[in-house]
N, C-alpha and C positions, 0 to 999 in steps of 0.2 A: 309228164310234169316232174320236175326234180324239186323235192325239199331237201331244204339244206335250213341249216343254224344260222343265222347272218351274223350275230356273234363270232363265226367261227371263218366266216370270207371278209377276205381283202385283198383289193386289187392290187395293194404294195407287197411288193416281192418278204416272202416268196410266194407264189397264186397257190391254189387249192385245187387238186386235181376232179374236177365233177362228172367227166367224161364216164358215161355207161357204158359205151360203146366205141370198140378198138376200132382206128382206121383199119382201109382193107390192104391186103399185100399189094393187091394189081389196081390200082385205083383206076377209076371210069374217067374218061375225059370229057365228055360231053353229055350235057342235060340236056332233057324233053322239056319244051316250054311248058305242057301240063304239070310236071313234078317241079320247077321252078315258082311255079302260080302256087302250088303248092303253099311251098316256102315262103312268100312271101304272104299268103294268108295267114299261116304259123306265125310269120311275124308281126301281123298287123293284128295278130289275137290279144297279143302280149302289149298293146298299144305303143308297140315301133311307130314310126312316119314313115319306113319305107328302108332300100337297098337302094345303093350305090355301088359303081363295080368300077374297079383301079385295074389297068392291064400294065406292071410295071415295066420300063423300058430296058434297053441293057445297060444303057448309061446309069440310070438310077442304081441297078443292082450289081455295076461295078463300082460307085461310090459309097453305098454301104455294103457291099461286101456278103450278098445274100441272095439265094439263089431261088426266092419266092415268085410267082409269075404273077398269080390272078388272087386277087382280094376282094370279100364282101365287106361292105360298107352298111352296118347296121343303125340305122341313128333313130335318137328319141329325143324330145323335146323337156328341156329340162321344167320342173313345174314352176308355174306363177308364182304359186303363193311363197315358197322359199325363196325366190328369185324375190319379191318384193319387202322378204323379213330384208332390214334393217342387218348390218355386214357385223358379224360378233362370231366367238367360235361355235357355238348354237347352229348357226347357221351354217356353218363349214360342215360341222357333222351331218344333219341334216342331208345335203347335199351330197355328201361322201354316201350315206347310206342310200340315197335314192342312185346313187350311182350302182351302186352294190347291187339292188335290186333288180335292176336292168341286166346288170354282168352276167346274174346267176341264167339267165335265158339263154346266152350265147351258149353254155355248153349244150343246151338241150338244141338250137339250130345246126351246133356241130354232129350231133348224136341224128340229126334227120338226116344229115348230108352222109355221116359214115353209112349209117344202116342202109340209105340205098346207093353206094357203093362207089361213094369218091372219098379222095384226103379231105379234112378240117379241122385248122386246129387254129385255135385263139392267138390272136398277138397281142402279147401281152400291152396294156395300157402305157405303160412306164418303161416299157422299151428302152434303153439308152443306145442301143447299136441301131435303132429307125427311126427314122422320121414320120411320124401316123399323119403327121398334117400335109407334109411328101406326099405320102401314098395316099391319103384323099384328095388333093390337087389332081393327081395323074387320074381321077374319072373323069373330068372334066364336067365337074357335077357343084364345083363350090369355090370359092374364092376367098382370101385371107384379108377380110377387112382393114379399114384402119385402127380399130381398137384391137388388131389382131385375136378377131374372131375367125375360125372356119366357119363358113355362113355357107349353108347349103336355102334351096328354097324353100326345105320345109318349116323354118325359123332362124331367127338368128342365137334365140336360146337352144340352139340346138348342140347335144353332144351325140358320140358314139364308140361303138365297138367291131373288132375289125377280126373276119379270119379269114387265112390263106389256104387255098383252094384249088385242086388239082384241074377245076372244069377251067377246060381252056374255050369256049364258046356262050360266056356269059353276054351281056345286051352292053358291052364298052360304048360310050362314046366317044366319037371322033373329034369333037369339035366341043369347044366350052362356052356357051351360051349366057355365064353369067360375069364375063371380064368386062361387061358395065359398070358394075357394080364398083370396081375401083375409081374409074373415072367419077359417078357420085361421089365416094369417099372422099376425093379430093376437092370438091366444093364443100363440100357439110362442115366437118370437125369439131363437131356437139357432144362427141366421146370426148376430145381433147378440153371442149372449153369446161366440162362441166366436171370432171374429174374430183374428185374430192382429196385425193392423195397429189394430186401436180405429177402422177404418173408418167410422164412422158417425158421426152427428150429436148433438146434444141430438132433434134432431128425427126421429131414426132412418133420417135419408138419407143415402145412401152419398156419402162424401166420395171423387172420382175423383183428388183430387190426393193423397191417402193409399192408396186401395185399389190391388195390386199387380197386379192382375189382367192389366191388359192389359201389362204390362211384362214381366213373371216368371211369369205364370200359375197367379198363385196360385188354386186350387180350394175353400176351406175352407168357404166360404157353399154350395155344392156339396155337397160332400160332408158335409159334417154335416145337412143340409136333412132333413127325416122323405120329403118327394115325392123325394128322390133314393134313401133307405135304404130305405125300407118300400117304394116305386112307389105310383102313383096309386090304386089301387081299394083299399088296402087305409086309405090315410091320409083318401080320403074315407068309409069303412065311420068310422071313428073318430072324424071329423068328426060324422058323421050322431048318432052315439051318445051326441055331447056335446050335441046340438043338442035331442033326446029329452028330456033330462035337465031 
């Protein structure tokens, strides 16, 4: 278990090095699904939703310019009750710090993966040379809303954290099981009607230099969303039903 000062971590550069344990020289390449189960018990200690695994392509990693293969996909569900505070800087903080909370975990996932004897190392949140939303696409585990959420199935309040990773035989998906989910999008637009900022475009993209989100935390594309109210199985049953039709 690592303690740390949360006064003293922030995800905005420059990060705070928490790592106990040096990667190895000759990094292992491939995991035992028992030491995997592992991990992901570890992380559903720490009330994660679960892993997601990105296999990046070479196309990806010759348009940014980085020579990372395999990434864990750690995510957690950001909480209710801050999600339904009312959008003010209170609430930004808030949110910043329960993010914090979550982050301080990743070094201790890193530190399981070095000690039994692969690379791990954090990518950083605020990245500007990647694309974190890129590299959760490429699992084929989540899809980019029209409220330009990553929306994985375990919420759409969902955020996360991501490290790259020498195992080259993690559980990839082949195929992306949730590009319904656009097709929905494109009937609904109860992010767009309901907006309280007029955040959006002629062209239905979120204008960031209008939207409050990252400032005030504002939630309303959230919380009015049908995959946020109803949950996933029920809004793709509703889907399906339209599709019938």
């Amino acid at each position: 278990m690592i303690e740390v000062n949360f006064e003293g971590f922030r995800y905005h550069k420059p990060l705070p090095d928490f790592y106990k344990i040096e990667n190895p020289e000759n990094p292992k390449r491939e995991i035992a699904q028992d030491l995997l189960d592992e991990l992901i018990q570890l992380v559903h200690s720490h009330n994660f939703t679960g892993i997601s695994y990105s296999k990046l392509s070479d196309d990806f990693k010759k348009e940014f310019n980085t020579d990372i293969d395999n990434v864990l996909i750690f995510k957690f569900l950001m909480g209710e009750d801050i999600l339904n505070m009312p959008p003010s800087r209170e609430k930004g903080k808030k949110m910043d710090m329960e993010f914090q909370e979550y982050g301080v975990h990743i070094y201790e996932f890193a530190d399981f993966l070095r000690k039994n004897g692969f690379k791990a190392d954090l990518i950083h949140p605020l990245d500007d040379s990647l694309s974190l939303r890129s590299i959760a696409m490429q699992s084929n585990d989540c899809v980019i809303t029209r409220n330009n959420m990553c929306y994985f199935k375990d919420g759409l309040n969902n955020s996360f954290f991501m490290i790259h990773t020498s195992i080259d035989n993690l559980p990839f998906k082949k195929e992306n099981d949730m590009l319904w989910v656009k097709d929905f999008c494109r009937t609904c637009g109860v992010c767009i009607e309901r907006c309280p900022e007029n955040a959006f475009d002629e062209d239905e993209k979120v204008l960031r230099k209008v939207c409050t989100a990252h400032r005030e935390g504002c939630s309303e594309c959230i919380l009015k969303c049908p995959l946020y109210k109803r949950g996933h199985d029920k809004v793709k049953k509703r889907y399906d039903r339209m599709v019938r039709k």
